[in-house]
C-alpha positions as CSV (number, residue, x, y, z in Angstrom):
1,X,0.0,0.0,0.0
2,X,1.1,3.8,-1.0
3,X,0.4,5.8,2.0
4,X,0.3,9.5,1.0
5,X,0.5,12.3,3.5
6,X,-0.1,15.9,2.4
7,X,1.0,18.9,4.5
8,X,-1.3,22.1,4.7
9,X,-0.5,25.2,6.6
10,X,-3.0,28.0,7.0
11,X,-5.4,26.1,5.0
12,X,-2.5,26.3,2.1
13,X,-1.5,23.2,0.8
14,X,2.1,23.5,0.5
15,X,3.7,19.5,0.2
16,X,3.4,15.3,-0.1
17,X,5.3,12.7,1.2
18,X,5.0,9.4,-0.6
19,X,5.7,6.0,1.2
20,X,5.3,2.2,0.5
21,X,4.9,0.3,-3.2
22,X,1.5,0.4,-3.5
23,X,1.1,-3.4,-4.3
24,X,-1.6,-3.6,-7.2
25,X,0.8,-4.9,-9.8
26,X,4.4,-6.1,-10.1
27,X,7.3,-4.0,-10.2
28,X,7.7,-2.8,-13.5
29,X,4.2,-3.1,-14.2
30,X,2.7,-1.7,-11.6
31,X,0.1,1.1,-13.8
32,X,-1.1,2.6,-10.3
33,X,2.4,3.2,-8.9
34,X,3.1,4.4,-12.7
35,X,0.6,6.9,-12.3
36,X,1.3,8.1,-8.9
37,X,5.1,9.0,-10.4
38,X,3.6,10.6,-13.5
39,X,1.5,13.1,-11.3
40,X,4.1,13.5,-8.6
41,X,6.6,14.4,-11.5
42,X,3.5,16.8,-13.0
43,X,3.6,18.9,-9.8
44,X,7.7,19.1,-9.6
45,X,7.6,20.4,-13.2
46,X,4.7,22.6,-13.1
47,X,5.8,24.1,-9.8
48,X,9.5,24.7,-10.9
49,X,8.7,25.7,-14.5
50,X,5.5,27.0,-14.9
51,X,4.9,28.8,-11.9
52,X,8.8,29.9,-11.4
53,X,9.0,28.9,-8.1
54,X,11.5,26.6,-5.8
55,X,10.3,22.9,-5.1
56,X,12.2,20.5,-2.9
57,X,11.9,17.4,-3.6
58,X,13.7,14.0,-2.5
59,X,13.1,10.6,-3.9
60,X,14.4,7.9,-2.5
61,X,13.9,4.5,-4.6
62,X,15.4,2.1,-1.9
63,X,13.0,2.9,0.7
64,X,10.4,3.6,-1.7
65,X,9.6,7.2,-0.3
66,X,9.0,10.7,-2.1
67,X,8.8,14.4,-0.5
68,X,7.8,17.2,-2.2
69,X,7.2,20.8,-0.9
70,X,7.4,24.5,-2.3
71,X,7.2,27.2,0.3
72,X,5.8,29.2,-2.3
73,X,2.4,28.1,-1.5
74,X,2.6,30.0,1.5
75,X,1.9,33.7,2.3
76,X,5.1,33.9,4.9
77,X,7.5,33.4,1.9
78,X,5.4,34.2,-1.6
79,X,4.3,37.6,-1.6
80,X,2.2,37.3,-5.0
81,X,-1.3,36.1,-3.9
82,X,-2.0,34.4,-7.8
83,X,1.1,32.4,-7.2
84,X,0.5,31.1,-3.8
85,X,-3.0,30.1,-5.0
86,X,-1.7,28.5,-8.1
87,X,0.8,26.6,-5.9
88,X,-1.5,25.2,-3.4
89,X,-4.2,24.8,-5.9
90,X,-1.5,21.7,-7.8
91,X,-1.1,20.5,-4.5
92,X,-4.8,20.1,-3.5
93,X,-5.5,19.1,-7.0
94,X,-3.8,15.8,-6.7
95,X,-5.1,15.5,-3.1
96,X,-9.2,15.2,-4.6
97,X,-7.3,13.4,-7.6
98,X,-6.1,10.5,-5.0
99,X,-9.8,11.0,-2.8
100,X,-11.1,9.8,-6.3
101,X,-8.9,6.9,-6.9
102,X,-9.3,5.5,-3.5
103,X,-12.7,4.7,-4.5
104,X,-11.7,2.4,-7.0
105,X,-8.3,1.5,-5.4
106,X,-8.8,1.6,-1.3
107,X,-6.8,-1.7,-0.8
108,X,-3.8,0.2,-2.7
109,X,-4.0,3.7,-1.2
110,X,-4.4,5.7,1.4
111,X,-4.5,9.4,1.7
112,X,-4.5,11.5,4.7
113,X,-3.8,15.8,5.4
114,X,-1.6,17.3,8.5
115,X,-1.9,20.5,9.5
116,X,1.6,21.6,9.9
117,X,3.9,25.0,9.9
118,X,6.5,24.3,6.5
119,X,9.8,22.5,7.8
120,X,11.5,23.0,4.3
C-alpha cells in the first residue's frame, strides 16, 4: 500500500510525502504506482517551470519514499497572492485526484492531510 501524506498550513497546501509500493501490480508493471510517479513528477515540473517557483523534492527508490514541498504556496515566503493560489491549488488538485482513486483502489492507497507550519 502507498500511503500519502499531504502537509497544509494556513489552510495552504504547501507539500506530499510518498511511502510504500503500492502493491496492485508487479514492479515494473505496476500502472497505479506508474501513475502516482507521473503526477508526482506533473507537480515538480509545473511548480519549478511553470509557476517559477523553488520545489524541494527527494526521492528515495530504496526505501520507496517521495517528499515534495514549495514554500511558495505559502503567504510567509510568496508575496504574490496568484502564485501562492496556483501553488496550493497543484497540490490540492492531486489530493481530490487520490480521494477519487481511492474509491476504486482503497486496498492500494491511502491518503491522509496534516496541518503543519513548513519545515522546508
Amino acid at each position: 500500500m502507498t500511503k500519502i501524506v499531504f502537509f497544509r498550513s494556513g489552510g495552504a497546501f504547501y507539500g506530499f510525502e510518498e511511502q510504500g509500493h503500492t502493491g496492485y501490480g508487479e514492479s515494473g508493471d505496476d500502472v497505479l504506482c506508474a501513475a502516482l510517479s507521473a503526477m508526482t513528477m506533473l507537480i515538480v515540473n509545473t511548480v519549478e517551470l511553470s509557476y517559477a517557483s523553488d520545489v524541494q523534492y527527494e526521492i528515495n527508490e530504496g526505501a520507496t519514499e517521495i517528499k515534495v514541498s514549495s514554500k511558495a504556496a505559502l503567504e510567509e515566503f510568496e508575496k504574490d497572492e496568484r502564485k501562492r493560489f496556483a501553488v496550493s491549488g497543484i497540490f490540492q488538485a492531486y489530493y481530490y485526484q487520490l480521494n477519487d482513486m481511492i474509491e476504486d483502489y482503497s486496498d492500494y492507497l491511502d491518503v491522509e492531510v496534516v496541518d503543519r507550519p513548513y519545515g522546508g
